[in-house]
C-alpha positions in Angstrom: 31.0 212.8 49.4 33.8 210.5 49.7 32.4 208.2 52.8 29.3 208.4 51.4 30.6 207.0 47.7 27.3 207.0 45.9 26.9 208.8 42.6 29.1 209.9 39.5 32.6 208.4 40.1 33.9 211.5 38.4 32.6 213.7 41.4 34.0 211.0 44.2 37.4 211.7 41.9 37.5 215.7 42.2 36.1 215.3 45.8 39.7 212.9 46.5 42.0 215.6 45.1 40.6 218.0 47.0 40.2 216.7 50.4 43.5 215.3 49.7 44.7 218.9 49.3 43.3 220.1 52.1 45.4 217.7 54.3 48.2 219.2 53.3 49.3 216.3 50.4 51.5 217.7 47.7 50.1 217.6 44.0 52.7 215.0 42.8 51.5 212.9 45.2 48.0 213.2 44.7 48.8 212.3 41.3 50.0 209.0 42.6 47.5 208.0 44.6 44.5 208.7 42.5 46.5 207.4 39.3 46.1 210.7 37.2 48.4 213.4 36.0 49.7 216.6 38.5 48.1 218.6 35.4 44.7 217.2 36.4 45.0 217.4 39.8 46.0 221.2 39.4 43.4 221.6 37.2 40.5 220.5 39.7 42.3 222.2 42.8 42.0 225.4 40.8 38.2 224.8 39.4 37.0 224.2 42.9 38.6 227.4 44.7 36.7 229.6 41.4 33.3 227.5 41.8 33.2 225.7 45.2 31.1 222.5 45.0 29.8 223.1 41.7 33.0 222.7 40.1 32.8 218.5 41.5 30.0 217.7 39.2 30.6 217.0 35.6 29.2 218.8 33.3 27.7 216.6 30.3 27.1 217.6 26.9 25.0 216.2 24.0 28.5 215.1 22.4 29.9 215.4 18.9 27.3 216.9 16.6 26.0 214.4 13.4 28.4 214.5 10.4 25.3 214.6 8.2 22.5 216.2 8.0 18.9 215.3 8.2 18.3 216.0 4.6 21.5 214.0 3.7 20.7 211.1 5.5 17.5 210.2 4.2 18.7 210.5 0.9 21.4 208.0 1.8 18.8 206.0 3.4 17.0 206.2 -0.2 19.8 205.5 -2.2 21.2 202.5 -0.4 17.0 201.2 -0.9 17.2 201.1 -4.4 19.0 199.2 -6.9 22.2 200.0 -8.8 20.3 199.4 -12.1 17.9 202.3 -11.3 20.9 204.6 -11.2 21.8 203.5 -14.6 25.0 201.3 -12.9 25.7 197.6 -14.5 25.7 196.4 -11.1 23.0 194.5 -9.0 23.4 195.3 -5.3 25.2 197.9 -3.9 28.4 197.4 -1.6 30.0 199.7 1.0 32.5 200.6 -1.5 30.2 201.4 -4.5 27.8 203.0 -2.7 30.6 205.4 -0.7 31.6 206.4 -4.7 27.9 206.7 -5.9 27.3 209.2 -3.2 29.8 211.4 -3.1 30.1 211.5 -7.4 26.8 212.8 -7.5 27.1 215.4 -4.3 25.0 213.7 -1.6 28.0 214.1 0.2 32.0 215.8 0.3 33.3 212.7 1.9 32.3 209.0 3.6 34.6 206.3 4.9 33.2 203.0 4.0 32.9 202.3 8.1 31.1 205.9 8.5 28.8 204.7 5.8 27.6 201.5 7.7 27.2 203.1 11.1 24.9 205.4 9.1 22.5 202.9 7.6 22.4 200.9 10.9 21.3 203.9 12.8 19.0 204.6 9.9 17.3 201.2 10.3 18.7 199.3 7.0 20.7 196.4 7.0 22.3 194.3 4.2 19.8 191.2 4.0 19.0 188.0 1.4 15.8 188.8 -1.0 13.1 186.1 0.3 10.6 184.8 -2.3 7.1 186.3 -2.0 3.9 184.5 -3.8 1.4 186.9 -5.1 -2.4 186.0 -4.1 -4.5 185.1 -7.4 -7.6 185.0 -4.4 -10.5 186.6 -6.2 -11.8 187.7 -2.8 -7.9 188.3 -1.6 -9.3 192.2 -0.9 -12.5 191.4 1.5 -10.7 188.7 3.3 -7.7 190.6 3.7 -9.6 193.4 5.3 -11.6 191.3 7.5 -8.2 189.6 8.9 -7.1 193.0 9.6 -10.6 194.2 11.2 -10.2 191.1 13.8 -6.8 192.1 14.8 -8.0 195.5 15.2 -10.1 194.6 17.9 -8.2 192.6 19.3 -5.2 194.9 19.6 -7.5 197.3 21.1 -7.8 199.6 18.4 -11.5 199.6 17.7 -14.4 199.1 19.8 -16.0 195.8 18.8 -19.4 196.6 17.6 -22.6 194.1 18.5 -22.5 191.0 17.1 -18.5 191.5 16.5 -16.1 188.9 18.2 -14.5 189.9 21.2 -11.6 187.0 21.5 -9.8 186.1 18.6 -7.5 183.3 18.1 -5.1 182.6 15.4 -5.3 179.1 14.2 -2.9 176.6 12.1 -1.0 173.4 12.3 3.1 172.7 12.6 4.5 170.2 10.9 4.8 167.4 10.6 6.9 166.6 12.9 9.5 163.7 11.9 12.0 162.3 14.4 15.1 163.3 12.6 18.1 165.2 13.4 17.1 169.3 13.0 20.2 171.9 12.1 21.0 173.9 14.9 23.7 176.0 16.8 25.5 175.3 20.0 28.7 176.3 22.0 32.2 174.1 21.1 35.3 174.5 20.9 36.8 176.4 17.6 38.6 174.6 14.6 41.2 175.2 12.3 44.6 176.2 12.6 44.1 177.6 16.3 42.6 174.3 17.3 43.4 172.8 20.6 45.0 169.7 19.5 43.5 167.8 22.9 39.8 169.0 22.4 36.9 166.2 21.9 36.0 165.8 18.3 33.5 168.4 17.3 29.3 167.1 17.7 27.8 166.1 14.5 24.1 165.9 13.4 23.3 162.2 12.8 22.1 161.0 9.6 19.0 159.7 8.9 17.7 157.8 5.4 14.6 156.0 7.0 12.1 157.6 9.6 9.8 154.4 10.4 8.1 155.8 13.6 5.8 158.2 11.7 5.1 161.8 12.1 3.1 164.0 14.5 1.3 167.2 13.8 1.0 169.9 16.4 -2.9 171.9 16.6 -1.7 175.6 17.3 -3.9 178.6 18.5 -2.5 182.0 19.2 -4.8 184.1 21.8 -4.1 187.6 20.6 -5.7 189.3 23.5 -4.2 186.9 26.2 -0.7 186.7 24.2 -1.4 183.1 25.2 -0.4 179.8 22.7 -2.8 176.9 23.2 -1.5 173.3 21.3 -2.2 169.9 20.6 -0.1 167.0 19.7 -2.1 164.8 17.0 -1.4 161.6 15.3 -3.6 162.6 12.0 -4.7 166.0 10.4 -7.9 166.0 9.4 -11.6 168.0 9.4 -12.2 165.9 12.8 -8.9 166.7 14.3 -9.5 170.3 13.2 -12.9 170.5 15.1 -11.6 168.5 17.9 -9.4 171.7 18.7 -12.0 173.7 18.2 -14.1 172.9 20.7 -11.5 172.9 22.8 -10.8 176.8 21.9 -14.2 177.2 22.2 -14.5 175.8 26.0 -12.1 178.2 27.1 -14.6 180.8 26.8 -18.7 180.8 27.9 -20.9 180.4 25.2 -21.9 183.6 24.8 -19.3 185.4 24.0 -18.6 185.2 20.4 -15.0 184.0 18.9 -13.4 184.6 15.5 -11.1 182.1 14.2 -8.4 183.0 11.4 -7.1 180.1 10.0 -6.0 179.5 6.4 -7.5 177.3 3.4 -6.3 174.1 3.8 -9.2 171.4 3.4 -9.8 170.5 6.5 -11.0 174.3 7.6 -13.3 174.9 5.0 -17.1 173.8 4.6 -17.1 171.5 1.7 -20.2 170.8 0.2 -19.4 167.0 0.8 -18.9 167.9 4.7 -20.3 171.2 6.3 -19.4 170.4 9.8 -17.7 173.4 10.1 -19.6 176.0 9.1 -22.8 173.6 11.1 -20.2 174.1 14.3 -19.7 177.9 13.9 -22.6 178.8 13.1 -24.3 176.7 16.1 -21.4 177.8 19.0 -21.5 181.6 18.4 -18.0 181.3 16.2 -16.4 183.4 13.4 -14.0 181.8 10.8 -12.0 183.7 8.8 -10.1 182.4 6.2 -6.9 184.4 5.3 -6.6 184.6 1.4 -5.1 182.2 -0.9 -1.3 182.1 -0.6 -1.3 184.5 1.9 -0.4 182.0 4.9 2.0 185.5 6.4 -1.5 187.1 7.0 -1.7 184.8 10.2 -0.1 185.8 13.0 0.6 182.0 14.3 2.8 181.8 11.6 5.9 184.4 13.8 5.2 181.9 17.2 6.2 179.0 15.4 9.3 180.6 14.1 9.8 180.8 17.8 9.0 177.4 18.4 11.5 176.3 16.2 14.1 178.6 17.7 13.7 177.8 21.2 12.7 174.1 21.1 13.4 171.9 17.8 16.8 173.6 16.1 19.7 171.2 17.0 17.2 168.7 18.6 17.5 164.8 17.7 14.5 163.7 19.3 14.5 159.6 20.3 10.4 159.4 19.9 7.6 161.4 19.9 6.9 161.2 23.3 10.4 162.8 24.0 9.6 165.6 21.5 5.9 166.4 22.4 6.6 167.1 25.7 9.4 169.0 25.0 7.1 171.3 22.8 4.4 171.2 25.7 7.0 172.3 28.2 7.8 175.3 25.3 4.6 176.4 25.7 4.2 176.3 29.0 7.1 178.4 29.4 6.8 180.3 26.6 3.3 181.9 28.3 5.1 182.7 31.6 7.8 184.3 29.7 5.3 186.5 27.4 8.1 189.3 27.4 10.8 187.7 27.3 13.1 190.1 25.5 14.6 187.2 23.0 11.4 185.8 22.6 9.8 189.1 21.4 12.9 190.0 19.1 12.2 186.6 17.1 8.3 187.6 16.9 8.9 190.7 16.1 11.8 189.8 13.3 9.1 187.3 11.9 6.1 188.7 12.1 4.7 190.3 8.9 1.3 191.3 9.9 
């Protein structure tokens, strides 16, 4: 076991002492050389002339039992999801501190440390976060369109079976921007401030500021293969129903003619057929393509919407871009990477953080 040295470092231990006892080495001095106490080493010696070999192995054990209950803690959990107010409390978010008080005053609980109380609701699944605004869709049709969405990413996700007639690629459509060339807020690594502050370090990086952006702006043309887990995109001076199309075709080329594609975009004025233009519902209908418009005000319902958090993340925050160029092929190089990388842990903890449908 020793020569050999593979395994639980607690068995190669016991195995020492007791070869080492074998040779004839006093306990005291086994003590020394494998840096434990004479107790321990007596201890081992005597386990292993009860149980032989067996006695080298350690025996695991699932560990301190839970403080709480089942029971118990989903009524935390619950608790700690409402609001103060509902409890009839003058108080409009709960802290560590009330929260510890509330429980135990009305018998959840005997007793929780404030510490005890946030391990809790972390293994639980909740987490102290800032309320986000939310615009309720006035979309007389918000129901059918909503469910049609949902039916596309059903197939795609494999869940159903598409049906004849029903797409079998999906892509999830939408443009970024605009992109300006200015200074975007970001993190990076320096050297800390304040009173602990190396008194020889290089002044601190700054964000430059701008007041005039005279080179223009640049809009990205997104589509999210849900299927392929594939992001297609194109770098545009103008947004507009031609533009729009333009990348369409593109989407559509990708795939023979005929099998049929669904697009989900949302209802910005370039994606719809106006009764001005009907290019685009001319297009669809003549290429074997579904559109699908996500309700009004209910951008969240398209899943493009989580890989541009992601594009953000990875490519523009802390970025002072010198021109266009410099900055579309930085985003082309994103994607490019960002397909070969598909399950790249960080990368799917931002989806999944941002993704609401």
């Amino acid at each position: 076991m020793i020569r050999r040295g593979t395994g639980s470092a607690v068995t190669w231990r016991r195995a020492q002492m007791v070869l080492l006892s074998a040779q004839g080495m006093s306990v005291a001095k086994i003590a020394e050389v494998t840096f434990t106490s004479a107790d321990r080493v007596r201890d081992v010696i005597h386990n292993f002339n009860a149980d032989g070999f067996d006695s080298l192995y350690p025996k695991y054990k699932g560990g301190r039992p839970r403080t709480f209950t089942l029971p118990e803690r989903r009524e935390i959990k619950k608790i700690a999801k409402s609001r103060p107010a509902e409890h009839g409390l003058p108080f409009s978010t709960w802290s560590l501190a009330k929260l510890a008080d509330f429980l135990v005053a009305e018998g959840v609980v005997d007793d929780i440390s404030h510490e005890g109380l946030r391990i809790l609701l972390r293994e639980e699944g909740v987490t102290f976060q800032r309320i986000k605004t939310w615009k309720a869709s006035r979309d007389p049709e918000y129901a059918a369109k909503k469910a049609r969405v949902e039916d596309l990413y059903a197939i795609a996700d494999g869940e159903v079976i598409p049906e004849d007639g029903e797409p079998e690629v999906v892509f999830c459509v939408d443009e970024f921007g605009p992109l300006n060339l200015q200074p975007h807020p970001g993190r990076q690594w320096t050297e800390r401030g304040g009173r602990h502050k190396n008194q020889l370090r290089q002044p601190r990086p700054r964000r430059r500021a701008t007041y005039t952006r005279p080179h223009g702006v640049r809009h990205l043309f997104a589509a999210y293969d849900l299927g392929k887990d594939q992001l297609y995109g194109h770098i545009k001076k103008t947004k507009n129903r031609s533009k729009f199309l333009e990348f369409c075709r593109y989407l559509r080329s990708l795939h023979p003619v005929g099998k049929r594609i669904a697009i989900v975009c949302d209802n910005y004025s370039p994606h719809l057929t106006a009764k001005r233009c009907q290019r685009v519902g001319t297009w669809a209908a003549v290429n074997n393509v579904e559109i699908a418009y996500t309700p009004t005000n209910s951008s969240w319902l398209n899943r493009i919407e989580a890989q541009f958090t992601a594009l953000r993340y990875f490519t523009l925050d802390g970025t002072d871009h010198a021109s266009h160029k410099e900055q579309g092929s930085m985003i082309r190089r994103y994607i490019i990477w960002r397909n070969k990388h598909a399950a790249d842990e960080r990368l799917r903890e931002v989806l999944n953080r941002a993704n609401v449908a």
